[in-house]
Structure formats: C-alpha cells, structure tokens
N, C-alpha and C positions, 0 to 999 in steps of 0.2 A: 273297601268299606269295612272288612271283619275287624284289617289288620288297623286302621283307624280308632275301633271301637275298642278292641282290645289296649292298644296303645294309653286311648281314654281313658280307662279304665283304672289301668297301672297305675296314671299320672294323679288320677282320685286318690285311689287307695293310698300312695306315698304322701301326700298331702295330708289326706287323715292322719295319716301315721306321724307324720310332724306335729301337725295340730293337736293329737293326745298326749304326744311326748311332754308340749309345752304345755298344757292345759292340767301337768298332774296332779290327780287331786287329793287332798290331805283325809284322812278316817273322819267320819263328820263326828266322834267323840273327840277330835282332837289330834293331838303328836304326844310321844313319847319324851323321855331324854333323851335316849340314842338317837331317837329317827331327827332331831333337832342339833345336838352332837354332830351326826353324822353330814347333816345340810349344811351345816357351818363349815366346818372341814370340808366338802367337797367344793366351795367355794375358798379356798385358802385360809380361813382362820381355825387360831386353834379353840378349841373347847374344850377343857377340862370338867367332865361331869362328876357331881357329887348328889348331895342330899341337902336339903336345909335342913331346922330341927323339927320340921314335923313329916319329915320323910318322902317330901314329895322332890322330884329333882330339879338342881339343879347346876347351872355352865356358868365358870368363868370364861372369859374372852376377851380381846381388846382390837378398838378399831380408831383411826384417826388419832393415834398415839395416848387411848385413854383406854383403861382397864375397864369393863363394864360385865356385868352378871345379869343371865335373865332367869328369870324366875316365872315357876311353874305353878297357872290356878283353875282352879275348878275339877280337879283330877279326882277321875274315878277311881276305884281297887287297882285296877291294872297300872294307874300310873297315867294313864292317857288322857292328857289335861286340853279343857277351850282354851286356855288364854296364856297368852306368855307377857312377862312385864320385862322391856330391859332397862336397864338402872346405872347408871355412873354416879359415882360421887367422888370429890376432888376437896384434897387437905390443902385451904390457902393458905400462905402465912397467916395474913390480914382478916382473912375474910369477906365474905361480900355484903353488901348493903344490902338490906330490902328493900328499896328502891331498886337499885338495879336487878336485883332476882323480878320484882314487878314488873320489869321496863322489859323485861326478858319475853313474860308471859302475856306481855300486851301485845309486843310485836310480833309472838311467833306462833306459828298453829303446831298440833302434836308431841313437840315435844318442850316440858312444862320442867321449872326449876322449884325446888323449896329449900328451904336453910336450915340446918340441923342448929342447935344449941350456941356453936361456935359462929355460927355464921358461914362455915364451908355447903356450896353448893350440892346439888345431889339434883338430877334431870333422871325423868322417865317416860317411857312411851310403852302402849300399852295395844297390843292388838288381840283379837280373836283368831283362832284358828280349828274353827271346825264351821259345819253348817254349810259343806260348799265351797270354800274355802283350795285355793291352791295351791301349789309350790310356788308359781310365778308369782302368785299375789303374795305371799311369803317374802318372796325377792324383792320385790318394790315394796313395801313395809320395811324392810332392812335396808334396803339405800334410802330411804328417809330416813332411819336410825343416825345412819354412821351419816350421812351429809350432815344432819342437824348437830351430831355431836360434836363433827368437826366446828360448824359455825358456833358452837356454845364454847368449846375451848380457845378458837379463837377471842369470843366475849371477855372470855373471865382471861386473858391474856394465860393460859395455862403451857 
C-alpha cells in the first residue's frame, strides 16, 4: 500500500509538472522585446529586434513566405507591453481592389486587411498578452497569425 501511494504520488507530481511547463505564464504587465524575440526564435523563426520611433520595441520576422513586424503597445517604463500587433504589408504591382480587401474582411475572422494609398495590401492581428495570459495561448494566437497569412497570400496571388 505505502509503495502504491508513493508511486501515486510521483505520477501527480510529474503530471503537475507537465501541466505548468505548458500552462506558462506571461507577467500579467505584459512581454518584453527580448522575452518575444526570444519565443519566436525558440520556435525556429528569426527575429530581429529593434525600436520604432517612439522607442518602444520592435521584431521584424517572416512566416508563410511573407515578411511581417510586430509591434509593441501599451508599454510601461520598463518596456513591458499588453499588447502586440503583427502586420504584413505587400507591394502589388496592380494593387488590390476594395472590393476584394472587403470580400477579405467579410469572409474572415482576426485577421483584417486595409489599402494604403497605392492600393497595396497590409493585414493585422492584434492580441493581448498579460492579464493571465500564457505562452501556450501565445502559441495558438500565432498559428492563427501565420495560417491566416498564409491563406491571405494565397488571396492576393502573392
């Protein structure tokens, strides 16, 4: 019975131990650059961190054969921002139609297109990351990123 309960025991504890690994959870002020940087890289892409022009940071990257930047908001002193926006925008020859940028944002949830001047695309998705907030849910937020971007390149035949 001891050798049972003990066994029990172990098989709890390691189970805990799985389920916090996956469960980890983000500062409820938010991520860093680095700490965002570093997530991205430890999942195989690259990140190149910098600053925008008001100093707050930010990562170029590219997923599904498009170059996208996310961008860091609500950032306190430290740097440690709620919110991250990633953004792709793509030089067509042609351009796109507003219609089809609409036909885009009727059919699709998250992630939303607008048309800069030229008429070239630009798609964004916008999450929070504090308040409870985890790594894992971090992960599923960015396979929605890079899925939708892929199905928006395939859109715009890019």
């Amino acid at each position: 019975m001891k050798v049972q309960l003990i066994a029990l025991a172990a098989a709890m504890a390691a189970a805990l131990s799985v389920s916090a690994a996956q469960a980890q959870s983000i500062d409820e002020d938010g991520m860093t650059g680095p700490e965002v940087a570093a997530w991205l890289q430890k999942a195989g892409y690259k990140a190149e961190l910098s600053k925008d022009e008001t100093g707050d940071p930010l990562i170029d990257s590219a997923a599904e054969g498009a170059k996208f930047k996310i961008y860091f908001y609500d950032c306190n002193p430290a740097k440690r921002c709620k919110a991250l926006q990633f953004s792709a925008g793509f030089d067509l020859k042609e351009g796109l139609k507003l219609e089809q940028a609409n036909t885009w944002n009727r059919k699709n949830r998250y992630l939303k297109a607008y048309l800069d001047d030229d008429g070239d695309p630009y798609v964004q998705y916008d999450i929070n990351v504090n308040a409870g907030r985890t790594i894992s849910g971090l992960d599923d937020d960015f396979g929605v990123w890079t899925g939708m971007l892929g199905d928006f390149t395939d859109y715009i035949d890019w």
